[in-house]
C-alpha positions as CSV (number, residue, x, y, z in Angstrom):
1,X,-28.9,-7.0,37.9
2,X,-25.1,-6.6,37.6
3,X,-24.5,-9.6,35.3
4,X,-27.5,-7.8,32.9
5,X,-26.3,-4.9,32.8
6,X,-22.8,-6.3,31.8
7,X,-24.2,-8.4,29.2
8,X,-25.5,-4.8,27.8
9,X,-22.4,-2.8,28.7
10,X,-20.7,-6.4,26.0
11,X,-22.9,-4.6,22.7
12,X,-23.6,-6.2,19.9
13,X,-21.3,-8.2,17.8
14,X,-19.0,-5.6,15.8
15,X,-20.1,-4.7,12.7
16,X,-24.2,-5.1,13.8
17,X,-25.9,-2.5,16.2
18,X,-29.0,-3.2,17.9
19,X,-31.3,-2.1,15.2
20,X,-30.2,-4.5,13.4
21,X,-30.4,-8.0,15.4
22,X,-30.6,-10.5,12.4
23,X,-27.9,-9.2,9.9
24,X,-28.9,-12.4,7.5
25,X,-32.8,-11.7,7.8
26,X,-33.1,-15.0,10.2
27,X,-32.2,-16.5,13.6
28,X,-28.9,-14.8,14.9
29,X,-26.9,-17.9,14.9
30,X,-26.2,-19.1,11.6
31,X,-25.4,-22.9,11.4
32,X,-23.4,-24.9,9.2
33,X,-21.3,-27.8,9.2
34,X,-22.2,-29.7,12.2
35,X,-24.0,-26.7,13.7
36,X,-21.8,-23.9,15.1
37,X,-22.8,-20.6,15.0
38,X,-20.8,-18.0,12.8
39,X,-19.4,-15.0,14.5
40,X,-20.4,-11.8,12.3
41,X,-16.7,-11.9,10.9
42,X,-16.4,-15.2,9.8
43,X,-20.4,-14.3,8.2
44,X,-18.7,-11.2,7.0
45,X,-15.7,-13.3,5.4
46,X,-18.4,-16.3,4.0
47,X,-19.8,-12.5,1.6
48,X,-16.9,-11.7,0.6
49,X,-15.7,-15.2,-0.5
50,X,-18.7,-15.4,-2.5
51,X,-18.0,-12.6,-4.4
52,X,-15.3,-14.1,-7.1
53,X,-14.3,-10.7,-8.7
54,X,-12.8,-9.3,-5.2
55,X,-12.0,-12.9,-3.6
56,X,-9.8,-13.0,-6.8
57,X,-8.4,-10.2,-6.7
58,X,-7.2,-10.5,-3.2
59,X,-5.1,-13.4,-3.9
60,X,-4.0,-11.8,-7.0
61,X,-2.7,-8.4,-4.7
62,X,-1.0,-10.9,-2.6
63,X,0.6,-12.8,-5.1
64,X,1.9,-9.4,-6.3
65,X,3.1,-8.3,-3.1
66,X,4.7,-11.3,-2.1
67,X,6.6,-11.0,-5.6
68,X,7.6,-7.7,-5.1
69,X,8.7,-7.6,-2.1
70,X,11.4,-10.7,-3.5
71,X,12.3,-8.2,-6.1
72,X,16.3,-8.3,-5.4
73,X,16.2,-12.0,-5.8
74,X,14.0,-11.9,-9.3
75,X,15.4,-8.6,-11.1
76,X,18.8,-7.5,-10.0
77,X,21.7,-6.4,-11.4
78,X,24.1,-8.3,-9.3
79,X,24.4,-12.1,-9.5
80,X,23.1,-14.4,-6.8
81,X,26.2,-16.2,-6.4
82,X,29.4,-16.2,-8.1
83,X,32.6,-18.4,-8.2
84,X,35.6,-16.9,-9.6
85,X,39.4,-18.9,-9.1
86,X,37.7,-21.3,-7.0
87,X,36.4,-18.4,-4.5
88,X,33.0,-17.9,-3.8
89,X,31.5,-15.0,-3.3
90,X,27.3,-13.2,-3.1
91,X,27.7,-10.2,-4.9
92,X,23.4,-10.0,-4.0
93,X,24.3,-9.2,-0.7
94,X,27.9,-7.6,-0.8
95,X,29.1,-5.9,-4.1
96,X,33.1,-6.8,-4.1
97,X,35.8,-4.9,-5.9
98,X,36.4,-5.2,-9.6
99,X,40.2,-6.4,-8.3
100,X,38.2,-9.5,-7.1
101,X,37.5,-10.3,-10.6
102,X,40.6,-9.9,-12.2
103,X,40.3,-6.3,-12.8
104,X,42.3,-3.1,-12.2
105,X,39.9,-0.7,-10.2
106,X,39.2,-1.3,-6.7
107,X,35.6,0.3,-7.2
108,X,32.1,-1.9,-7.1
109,X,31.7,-4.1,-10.2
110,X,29.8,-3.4,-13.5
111,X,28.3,-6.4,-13.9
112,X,27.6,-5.2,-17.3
113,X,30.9,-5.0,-18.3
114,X,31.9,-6.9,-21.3
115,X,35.3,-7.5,-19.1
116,X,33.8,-8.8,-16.5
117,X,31.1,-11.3,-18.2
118,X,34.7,-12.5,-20.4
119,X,36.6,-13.4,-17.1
120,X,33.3,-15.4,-16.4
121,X,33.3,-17.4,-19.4
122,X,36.4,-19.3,-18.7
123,X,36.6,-22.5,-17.4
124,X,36.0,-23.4,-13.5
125,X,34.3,-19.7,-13.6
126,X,30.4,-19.5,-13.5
127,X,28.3,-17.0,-11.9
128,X,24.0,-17.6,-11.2
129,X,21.8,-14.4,-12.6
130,X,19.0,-13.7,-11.4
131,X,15.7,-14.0,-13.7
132,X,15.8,-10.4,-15.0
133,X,19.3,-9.3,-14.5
134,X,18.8,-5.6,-14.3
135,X,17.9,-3.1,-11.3
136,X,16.1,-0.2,-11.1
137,X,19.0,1.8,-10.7
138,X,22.0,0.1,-13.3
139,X,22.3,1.4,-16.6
140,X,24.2,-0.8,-19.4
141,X,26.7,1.8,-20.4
142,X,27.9,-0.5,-22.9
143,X,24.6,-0.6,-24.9
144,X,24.9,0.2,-28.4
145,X,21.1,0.8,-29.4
146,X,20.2,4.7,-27.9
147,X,18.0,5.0,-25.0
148,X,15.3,4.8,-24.9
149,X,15.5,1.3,-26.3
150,X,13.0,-0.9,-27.7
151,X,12.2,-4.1,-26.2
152,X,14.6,-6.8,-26.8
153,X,15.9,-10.3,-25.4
154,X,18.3,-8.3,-23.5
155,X,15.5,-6.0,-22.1
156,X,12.3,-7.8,-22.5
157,X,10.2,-4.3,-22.2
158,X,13.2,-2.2,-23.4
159,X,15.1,0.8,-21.3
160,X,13.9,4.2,-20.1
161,X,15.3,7.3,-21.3
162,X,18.3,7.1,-19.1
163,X,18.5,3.3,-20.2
164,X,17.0,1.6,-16.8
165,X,15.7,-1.5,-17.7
166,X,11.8,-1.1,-17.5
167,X,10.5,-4.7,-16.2
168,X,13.1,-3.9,-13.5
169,X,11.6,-0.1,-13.1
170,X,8.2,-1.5,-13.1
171,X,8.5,-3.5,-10.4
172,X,10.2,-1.8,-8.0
173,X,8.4,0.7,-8.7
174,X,5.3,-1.2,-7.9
175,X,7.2,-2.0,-4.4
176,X,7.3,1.4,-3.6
177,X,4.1,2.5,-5.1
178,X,2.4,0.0,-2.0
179,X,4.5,0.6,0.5
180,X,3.7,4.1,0.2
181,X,0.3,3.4,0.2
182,X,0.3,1.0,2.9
183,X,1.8,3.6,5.1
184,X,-0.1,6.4,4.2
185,X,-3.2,4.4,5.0
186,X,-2.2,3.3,8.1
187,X,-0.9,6.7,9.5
188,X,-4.1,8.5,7.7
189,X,-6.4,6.0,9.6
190,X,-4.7,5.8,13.4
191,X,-5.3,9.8,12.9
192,X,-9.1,9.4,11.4
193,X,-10.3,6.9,13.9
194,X,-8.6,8.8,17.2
195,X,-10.2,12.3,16.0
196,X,-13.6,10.9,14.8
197,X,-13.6,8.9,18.0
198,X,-13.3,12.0,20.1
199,X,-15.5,14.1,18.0
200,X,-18.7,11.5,18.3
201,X,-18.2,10.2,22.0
202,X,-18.4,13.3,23.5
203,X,-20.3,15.7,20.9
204,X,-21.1,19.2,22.1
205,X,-18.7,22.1,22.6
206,X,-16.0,19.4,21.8
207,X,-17.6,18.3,18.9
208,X,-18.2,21.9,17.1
209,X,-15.1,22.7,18.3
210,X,-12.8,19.9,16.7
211,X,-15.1,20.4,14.1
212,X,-14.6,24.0,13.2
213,X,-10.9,23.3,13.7
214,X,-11.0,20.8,11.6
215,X,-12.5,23.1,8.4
216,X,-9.4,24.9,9.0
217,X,-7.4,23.2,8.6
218,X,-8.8,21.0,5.7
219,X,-8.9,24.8,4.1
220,X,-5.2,25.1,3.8
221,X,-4.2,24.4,0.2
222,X,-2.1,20.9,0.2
223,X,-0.8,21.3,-3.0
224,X,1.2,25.1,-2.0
225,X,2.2,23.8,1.1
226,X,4.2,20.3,-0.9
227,X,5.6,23.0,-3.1
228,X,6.8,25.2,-0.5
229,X,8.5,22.3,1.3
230,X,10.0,20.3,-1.8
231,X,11.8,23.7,-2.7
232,X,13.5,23.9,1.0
233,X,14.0,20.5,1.2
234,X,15.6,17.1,-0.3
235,X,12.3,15.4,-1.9
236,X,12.1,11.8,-0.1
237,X,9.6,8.9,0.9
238,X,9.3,10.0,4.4
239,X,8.7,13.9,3.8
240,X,6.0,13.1,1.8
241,X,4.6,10.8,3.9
242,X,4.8,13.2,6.6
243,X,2.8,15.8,4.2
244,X,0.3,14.0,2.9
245,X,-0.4,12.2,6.0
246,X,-1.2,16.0,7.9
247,X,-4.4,16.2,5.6
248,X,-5.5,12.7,4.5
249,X,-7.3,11.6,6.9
250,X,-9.7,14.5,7.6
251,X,-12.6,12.4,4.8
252,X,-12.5,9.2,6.9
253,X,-12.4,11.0,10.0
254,X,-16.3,12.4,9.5
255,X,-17.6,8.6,9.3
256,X,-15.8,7.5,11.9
257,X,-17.6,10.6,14.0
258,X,-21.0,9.8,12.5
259,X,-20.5,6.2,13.5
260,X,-19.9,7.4,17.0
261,X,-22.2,9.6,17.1
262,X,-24.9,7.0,16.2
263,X,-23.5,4.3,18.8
264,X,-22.8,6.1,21.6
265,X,-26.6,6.4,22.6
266,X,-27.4,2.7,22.3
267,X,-28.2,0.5,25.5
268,X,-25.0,-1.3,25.8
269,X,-23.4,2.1,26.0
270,X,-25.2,3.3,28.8
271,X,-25.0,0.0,30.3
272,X,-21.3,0.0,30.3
273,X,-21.5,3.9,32.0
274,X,-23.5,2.6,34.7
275,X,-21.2,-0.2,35.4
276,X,-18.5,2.5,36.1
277,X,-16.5,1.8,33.1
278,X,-14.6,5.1,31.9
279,X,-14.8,6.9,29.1
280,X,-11.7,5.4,27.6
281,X,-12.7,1.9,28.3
282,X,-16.1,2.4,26.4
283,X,-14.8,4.1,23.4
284,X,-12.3,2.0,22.7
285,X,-13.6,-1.7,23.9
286,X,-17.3,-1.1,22.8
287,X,-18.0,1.6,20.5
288,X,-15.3,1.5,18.4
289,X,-15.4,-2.4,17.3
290,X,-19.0,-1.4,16.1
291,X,-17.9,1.2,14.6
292,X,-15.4,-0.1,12.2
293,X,-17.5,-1.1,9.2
294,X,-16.7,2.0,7.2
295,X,-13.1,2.0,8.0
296,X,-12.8,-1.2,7.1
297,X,-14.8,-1.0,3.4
298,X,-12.9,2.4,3.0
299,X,-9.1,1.3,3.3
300,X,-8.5,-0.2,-0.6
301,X,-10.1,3.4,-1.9
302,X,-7.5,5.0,0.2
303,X,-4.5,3.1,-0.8
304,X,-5.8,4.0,-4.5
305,X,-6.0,7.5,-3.6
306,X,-2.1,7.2,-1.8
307,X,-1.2,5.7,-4.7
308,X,-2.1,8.0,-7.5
309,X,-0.9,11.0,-5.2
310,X,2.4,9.5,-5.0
311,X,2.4,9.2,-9.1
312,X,0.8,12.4,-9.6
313,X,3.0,14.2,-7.4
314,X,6.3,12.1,-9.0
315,X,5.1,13.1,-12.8
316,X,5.1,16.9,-11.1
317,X,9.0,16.8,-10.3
318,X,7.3,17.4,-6.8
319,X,7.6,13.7,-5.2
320,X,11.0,11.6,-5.0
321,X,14.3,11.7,-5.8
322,X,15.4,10.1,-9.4
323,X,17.6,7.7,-7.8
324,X,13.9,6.0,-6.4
325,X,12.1,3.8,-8.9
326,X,8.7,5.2,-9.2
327,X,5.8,4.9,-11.7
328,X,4.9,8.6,-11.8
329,X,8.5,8.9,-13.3
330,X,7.9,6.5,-15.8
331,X,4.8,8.4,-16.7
332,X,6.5,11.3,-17.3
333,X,9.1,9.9,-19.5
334,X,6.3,8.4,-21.5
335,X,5.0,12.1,-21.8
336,X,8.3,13.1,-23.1
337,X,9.0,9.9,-25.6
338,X,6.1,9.7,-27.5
339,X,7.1,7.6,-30.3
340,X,8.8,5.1,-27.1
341,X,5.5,3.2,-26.6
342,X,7.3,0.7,-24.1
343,X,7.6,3.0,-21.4
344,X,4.0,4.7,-21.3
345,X,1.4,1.3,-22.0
346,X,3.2,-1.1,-19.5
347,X,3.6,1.7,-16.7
348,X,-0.7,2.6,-17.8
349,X,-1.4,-1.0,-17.5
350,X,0.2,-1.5,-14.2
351,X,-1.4,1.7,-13.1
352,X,-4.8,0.4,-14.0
353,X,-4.3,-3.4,-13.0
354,X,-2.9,-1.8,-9.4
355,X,-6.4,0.7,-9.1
356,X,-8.1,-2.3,-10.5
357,X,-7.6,-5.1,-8.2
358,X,-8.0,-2.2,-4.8
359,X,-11.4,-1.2,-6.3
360,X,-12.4,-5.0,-6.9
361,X,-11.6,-5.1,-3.1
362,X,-13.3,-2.4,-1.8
363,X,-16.4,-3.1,-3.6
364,X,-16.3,-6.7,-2.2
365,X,-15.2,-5.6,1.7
366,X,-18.4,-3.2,1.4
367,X,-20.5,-5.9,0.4
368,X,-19.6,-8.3,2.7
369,X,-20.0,-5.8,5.5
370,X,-23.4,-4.9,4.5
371,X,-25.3,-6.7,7.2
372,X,-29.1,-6.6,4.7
373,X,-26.9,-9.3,2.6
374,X,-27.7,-12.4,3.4
C-alpha cells in the first residue's frame, strides 16, 4: 500500500496532469531511435525544434547575446594591445597616461587624438584596434563634420547628437537593454511563482486575503510612484529594477495561482499528504513542476515587456543616467533630429528585430508545451 501510494504522491510528468495521460494522443512512451521513451521535456523540446521560426530565432538571440556580451573586444575605443618604444602595454584593460605615449598630460589617453595616432605611425610603433573602434561613451572631439554626423567610413552608422558613435551605442545598448530584461524577469518571476504558489495551495481565507491585498497594491499608480523617486534620487539600473520589479509580477502571479489551484486536488497530491509529506515538500517537489507550463511559455513576453519599459521610461528622461548606453535614448534623439535618419531607423530596427525574435520564442515555447500537439 505504501509503495502505491508513493507512486501517486510522484504525479505526473511536469508539464501533463492526470487528465491528460497521453499528451501525443497515443501510448505514453514515445519511441524512437532504438526504442527509449521520451521524457515530456525532451517531447516538449522535439515541438519546439520543429517549429523553424522560433528554433531559429533562438540561435539567432544567442548569437546576439554571445556578441554583446564581447562588446569591449568588438567596439571599443581603446586598442587591444599596443607597443610604443618597445613597451607593451593593454590599454583594453588598463587606460595608461598620455605621458606613456609621449605626451605632456599625465591624464587617460584620447585615443582619438590626432597626436597620439602620429606617435603611432612611426616606425617600431603599432597598436591593434578593435573592429569598431569607438565606445558608447567616447566622443571624437577632433571631428570636423557637426554632430550628429552622417554615416561615414569613420562611423559606419554615423554619431549621435553628442557625437557617440552609433554602431557602438547600439550595441551596448542592446547589452543593457537584456540584461535588464533578464533581471527583471527573473526577480518578477521568483516573486510570481512564491505568491501564486501560496495563494492556490492553501486557498481560503489566505487565498482572498493575498488576493484582496494583492488588488491593492496592483491599484497604486507605477508610473507616479517612478516619478516621485527619479526626482529624489540619482536615476540608475538598479533603482529601476528595484521599481519595476515591486509591481511586475502581479499578471504571472494569477496563472501560477490558477495552476495551483487546479493541481492541488489531484490524486498524487493527496497521496503525497497521506504519506506525511509537508506542505512545503508538496508545493515545491510536486505541484509546482506541473505547474510550470505557463511560466515557462510566458518568460520571452516578459523580457519584451522589461524591455520596452526600460526604453519607454529612458525616452521619458525618467530611466538612466546619460553616461549609460540605452536605446530609449537613442529614440529620443531621433525625436529630436528629424532630418538625422541614422539615429531613429537602426535604433527602430533593433527595437523590432529584439521584440521580434522574443515573440518568435514565446509563440514556439507555447506550442511545444501544448500537450494536444502531437
Amino acid at each position: 500500500m505504501t509503495e502505491l501510494l508513493a507512486e501517486a504522491a510522484a504525479g505526473p510528468a511536469p508539464g501533463r496532469s492526470q487528465a491528460d495521460p497521453h499528451p501525443l494522443g497515443g501510448s505514453t512512451d514515445v519511441l524512437v531511435g532504438r526504442g527509449a521513451p521520451l521524457s515530456p521535456n525532451q517531447r516538449a523540446w522535439a515541438r519546439f525544434k520543429r517549429n523553424r521560426i522560433g528554433f531559429g530565432s533562438l540561435w539567432i538571440m544567442v548569437a546576439l547575446l554571445v556578441l554583446s556580451a564581447f562588446a569591449e573586444l568588438i567596439s571599443n575605443d581603446r586598442p587591444l594591445v599596443a607597443r610604443y618604444d618597445g613597451h607593451w602595454t593593454f590599454p583594453i584593460f588598463s587606460n595608461p597616461p598620455e605621458t606613456t605615449y609621449g605626451g605632456d598630460f599625465a591624464t587617460p589617453t584620447d585615443w582619438k587624438d590626432p597626436f597620439i595616432t602620429q606617435q603611432f605611425d612611426q616606425p617600431d610603433n603599432w597598436m591593434l584596434r578593435t573592429l569598431n573602434p569607438h565606445s558608447a561613451t567616447s566622443t571624437d572631439y577632433f571631428q570636423k563634420a557637426p554632430n550628429p554626423a552622417a554615416p561615414s567610413a569613420k562611423n559606419w552608422l554615423g554619431t549621435d547628437s553628442v557625437g557617440q558613435d552609433m554602431v557602438a551605442r547600439l550595441l551596448y545598448g542592446f547589452r543593457v537593454s537584456i540584461l535588464f530584461g533578464l533581471a527583471l524577469t527573473a526577480v518578477g518571476t521568483v516573486i510570481a511563482v512564491t505568491a501564486g504558489a501560496v495563494q492556490g495551495y492553501f486557498g481560503g481565507r489566505v487565498d482572498l486575503t493575498l488576493q484582496r491585498l494583492i488588488e491593492i497594491w496592483g491599484s497604486i499608480p507605477e508610473l507616479y510612484l517612478l516619478i516621485i523617486f527619479a526626482s529624489i534620487f540619482e536615476p540608475s539600473l538598479l533603482l529601476l529594477l528595484v521599481l519595476l520589479s515591486m509591481f511586475g509580477w502581479i499578471g504571472l502571479s494569477d496563472y501560477v495561482r490558477a495552476e495551483f489551484l487546479r493541481n492541488r486536488g489531484l490524486e498524487f497530491v493527496k497521496a503525497a499528504r497521506a504519506l506525511g509529506l509537508s506542505s512545503r515538500q508538496i508545493m515545491w517537489r510536486h505541484v509546482l513542476p506541473n505547474s510550470m507550463t505557463p511560466v515557462i511559455t510566458f518568460l520571452p513576453f516578459r523580457m519584451s515587456g522589461a524591455i520596452l519599459s526600460l526604453v519607454a521610461l529612458d525616452f521619458l528622461g525618467l530611466g538612466v543616467p546619460p553616461s549609460v548606453p540605452s536605446l530609449g535614448d537613442l529614440v529620443k534623439q531621433g525625436k529630436a533630429n528629424l532630418d538625422s535618419w541614422w539615429i531613429i531607423f537602426p535604433t527602430f530596427a533593433v527595437l523590432v528585430m529584439t521584440l521580434l525574435l522574443l515573440t518568435f520564442i514565446g509563440d514556439a515555447l507555447r506550442d511545444a508545451f501544448d500537450t494536444r500537439k502531437s
